[in-house]
PDB file of N, H, CA, C and O in Angstrom:
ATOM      1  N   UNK A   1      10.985 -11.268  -5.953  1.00  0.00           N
ATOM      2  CA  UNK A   1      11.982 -10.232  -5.674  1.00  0.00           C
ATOM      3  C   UNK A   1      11.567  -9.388  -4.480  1.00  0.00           C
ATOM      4  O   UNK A   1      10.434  -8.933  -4.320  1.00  0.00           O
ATOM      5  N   UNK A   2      12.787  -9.196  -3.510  1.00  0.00           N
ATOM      6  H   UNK A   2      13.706  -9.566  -3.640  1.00  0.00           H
ATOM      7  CA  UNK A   2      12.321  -8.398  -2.240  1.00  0.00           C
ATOM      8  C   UNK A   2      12.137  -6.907  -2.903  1.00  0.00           C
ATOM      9  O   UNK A   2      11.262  -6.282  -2.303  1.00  0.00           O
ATOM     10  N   UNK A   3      12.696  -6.216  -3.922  1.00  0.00           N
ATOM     11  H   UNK A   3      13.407  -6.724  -4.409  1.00  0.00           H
ATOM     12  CA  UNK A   3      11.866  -4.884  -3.996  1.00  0.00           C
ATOM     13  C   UNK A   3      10.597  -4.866  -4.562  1.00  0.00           C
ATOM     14  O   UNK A   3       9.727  -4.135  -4.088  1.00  0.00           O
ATOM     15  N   UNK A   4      10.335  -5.765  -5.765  1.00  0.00           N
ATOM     16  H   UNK A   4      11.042  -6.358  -6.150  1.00  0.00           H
ATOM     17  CA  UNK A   4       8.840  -6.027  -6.028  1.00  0.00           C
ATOM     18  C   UNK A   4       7.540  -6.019  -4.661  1.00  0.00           C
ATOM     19  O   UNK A   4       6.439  -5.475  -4.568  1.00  0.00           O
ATOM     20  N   UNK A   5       8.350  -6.919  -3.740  1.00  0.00           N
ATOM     21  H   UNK A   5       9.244  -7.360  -3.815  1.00  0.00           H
ATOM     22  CA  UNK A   5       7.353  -6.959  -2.789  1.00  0.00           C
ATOM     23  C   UNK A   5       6.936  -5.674  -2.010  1.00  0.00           C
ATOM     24  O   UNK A   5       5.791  -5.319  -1.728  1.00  0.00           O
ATOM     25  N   UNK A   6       8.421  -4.895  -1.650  1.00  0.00           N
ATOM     26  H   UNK A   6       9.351  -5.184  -1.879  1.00  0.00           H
ATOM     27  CA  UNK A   6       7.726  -4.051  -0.760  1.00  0.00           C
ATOM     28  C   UNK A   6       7.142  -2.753  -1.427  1.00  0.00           C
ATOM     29  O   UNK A   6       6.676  -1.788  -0.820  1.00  0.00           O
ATOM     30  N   UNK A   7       7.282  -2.948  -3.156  1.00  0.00           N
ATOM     31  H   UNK A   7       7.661  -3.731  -3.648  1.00  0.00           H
ATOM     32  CA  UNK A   7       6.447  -2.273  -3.390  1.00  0.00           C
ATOM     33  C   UNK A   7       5.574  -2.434  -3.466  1.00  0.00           C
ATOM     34  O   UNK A   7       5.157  -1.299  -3.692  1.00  0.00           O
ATOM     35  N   UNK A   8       4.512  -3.232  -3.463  1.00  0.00           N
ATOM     36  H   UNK A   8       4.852  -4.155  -3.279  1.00  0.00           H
ATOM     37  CA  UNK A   8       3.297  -4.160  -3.783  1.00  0.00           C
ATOM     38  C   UNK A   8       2.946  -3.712  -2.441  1.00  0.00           C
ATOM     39  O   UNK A   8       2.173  -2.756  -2.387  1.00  0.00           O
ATOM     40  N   UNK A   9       3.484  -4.360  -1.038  1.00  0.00           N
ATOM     41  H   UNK A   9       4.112  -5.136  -1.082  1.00  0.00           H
ATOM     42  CA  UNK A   9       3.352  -4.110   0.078  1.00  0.00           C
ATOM     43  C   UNK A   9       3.266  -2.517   0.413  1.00  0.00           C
ATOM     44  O   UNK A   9       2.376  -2.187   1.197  1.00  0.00           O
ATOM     45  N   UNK A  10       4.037  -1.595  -0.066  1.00  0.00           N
ATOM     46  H   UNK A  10       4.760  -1.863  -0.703  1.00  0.00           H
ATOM     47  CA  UNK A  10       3.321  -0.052   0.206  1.00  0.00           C
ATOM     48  C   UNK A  10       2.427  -0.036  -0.423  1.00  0.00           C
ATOM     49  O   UNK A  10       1.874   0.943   0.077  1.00  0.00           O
ATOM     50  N   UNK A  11       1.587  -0.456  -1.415  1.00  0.00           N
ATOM     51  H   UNK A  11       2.036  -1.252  -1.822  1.00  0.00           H
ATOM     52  CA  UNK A  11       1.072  -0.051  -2.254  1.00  0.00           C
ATOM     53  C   UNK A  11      -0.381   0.232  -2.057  1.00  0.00           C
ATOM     54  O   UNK A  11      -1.186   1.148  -2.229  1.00  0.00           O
ATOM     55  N   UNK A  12      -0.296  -1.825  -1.313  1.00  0.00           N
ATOM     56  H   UNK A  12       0.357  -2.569  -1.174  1.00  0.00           H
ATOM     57  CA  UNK A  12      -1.773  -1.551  -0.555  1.00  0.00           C
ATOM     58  C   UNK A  12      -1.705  -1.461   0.592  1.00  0.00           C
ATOM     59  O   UNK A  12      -2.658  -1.853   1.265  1.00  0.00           O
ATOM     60  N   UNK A  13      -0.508  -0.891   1.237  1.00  0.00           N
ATOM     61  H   UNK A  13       0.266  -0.572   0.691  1.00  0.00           H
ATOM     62  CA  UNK A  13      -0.936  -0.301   2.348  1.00  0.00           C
ATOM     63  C   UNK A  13      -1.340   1.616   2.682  1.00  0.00           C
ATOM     64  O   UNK A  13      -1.720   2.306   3.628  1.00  0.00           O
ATOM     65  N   UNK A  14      -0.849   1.851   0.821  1.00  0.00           N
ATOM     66  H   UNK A  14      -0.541   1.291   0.053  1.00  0.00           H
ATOM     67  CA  UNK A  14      -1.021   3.487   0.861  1.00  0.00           C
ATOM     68  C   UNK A  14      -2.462   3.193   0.443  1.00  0.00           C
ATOM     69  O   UNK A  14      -3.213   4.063   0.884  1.00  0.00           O
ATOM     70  N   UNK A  15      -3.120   2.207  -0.296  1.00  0.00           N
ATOM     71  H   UNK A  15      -2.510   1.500  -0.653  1.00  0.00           H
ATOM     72  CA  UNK A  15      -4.582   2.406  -0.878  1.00  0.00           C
ATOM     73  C   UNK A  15      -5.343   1.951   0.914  1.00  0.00           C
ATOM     74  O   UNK A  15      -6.419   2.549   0.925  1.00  0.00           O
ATOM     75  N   UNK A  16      -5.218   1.358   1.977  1.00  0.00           N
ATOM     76  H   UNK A  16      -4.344   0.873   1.968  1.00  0.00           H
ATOM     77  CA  UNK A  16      -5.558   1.108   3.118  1.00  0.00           C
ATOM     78  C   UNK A  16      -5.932   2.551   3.592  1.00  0.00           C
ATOM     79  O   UNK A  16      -6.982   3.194   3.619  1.00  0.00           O
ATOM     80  N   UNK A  17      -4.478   2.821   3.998  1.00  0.00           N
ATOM     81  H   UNK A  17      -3.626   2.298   3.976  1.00  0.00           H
ATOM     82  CA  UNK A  17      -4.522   4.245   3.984  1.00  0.00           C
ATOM     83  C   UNK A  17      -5.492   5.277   3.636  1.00  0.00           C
ATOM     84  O   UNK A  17      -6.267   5.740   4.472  1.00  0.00           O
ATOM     85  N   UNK A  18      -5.460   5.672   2.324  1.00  0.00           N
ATOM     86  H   UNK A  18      -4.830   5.295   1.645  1.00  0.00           H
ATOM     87  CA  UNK A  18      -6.013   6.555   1.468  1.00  0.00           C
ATOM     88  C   UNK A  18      -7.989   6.151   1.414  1.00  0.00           C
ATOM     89  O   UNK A  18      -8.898   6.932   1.132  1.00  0.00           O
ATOM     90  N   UNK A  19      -8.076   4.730   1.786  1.00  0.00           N
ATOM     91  H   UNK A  19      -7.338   4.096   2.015  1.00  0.00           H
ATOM     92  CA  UNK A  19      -9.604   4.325   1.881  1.00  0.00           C
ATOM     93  C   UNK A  19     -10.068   5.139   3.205  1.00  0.00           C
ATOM     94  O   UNK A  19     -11.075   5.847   3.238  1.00  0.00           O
ATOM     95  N   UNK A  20      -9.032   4.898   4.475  1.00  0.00           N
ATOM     96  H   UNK A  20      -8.214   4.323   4.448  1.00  0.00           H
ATOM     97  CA  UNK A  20      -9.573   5.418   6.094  1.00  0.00           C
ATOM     98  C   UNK A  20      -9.648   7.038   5.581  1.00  0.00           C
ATOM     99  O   UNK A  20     -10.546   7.876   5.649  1.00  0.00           O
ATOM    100  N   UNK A  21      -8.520   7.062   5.135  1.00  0.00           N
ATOM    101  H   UNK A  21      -7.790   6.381   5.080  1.00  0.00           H
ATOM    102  CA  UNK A  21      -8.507   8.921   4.757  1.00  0.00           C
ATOM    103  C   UNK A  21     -10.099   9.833   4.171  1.00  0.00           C
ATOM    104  O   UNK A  21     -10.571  10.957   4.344  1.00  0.00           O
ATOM    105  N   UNK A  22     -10.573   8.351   3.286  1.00  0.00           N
ATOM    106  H   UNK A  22     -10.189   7.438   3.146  1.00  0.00           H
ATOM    107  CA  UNK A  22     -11.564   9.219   2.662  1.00  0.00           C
ATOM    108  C   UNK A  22     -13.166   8.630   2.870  1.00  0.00           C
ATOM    109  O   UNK A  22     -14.292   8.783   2.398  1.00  0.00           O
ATOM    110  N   UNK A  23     -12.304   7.699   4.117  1.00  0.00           N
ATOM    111  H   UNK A  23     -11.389   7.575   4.501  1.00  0.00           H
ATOM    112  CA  UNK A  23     -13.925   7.363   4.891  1.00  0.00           C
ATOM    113  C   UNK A  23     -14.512   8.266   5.933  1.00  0.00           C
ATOM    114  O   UNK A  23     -15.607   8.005   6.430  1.00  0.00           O
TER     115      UNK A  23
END
């Protein structure tokens, strides 16, 4: 399912995110 994905797809792109944030 395309909304499954792009939630999956924000998901690890907010944990990407949130890793640089707290490196």
């Amino acid at each position: 399912m395309k909304l499954t994905s792009a939630i999956l797809h924000g998901f690890s792109l907010g944990g990407h995110m949130a890793s640089l944030a707290f490196t």
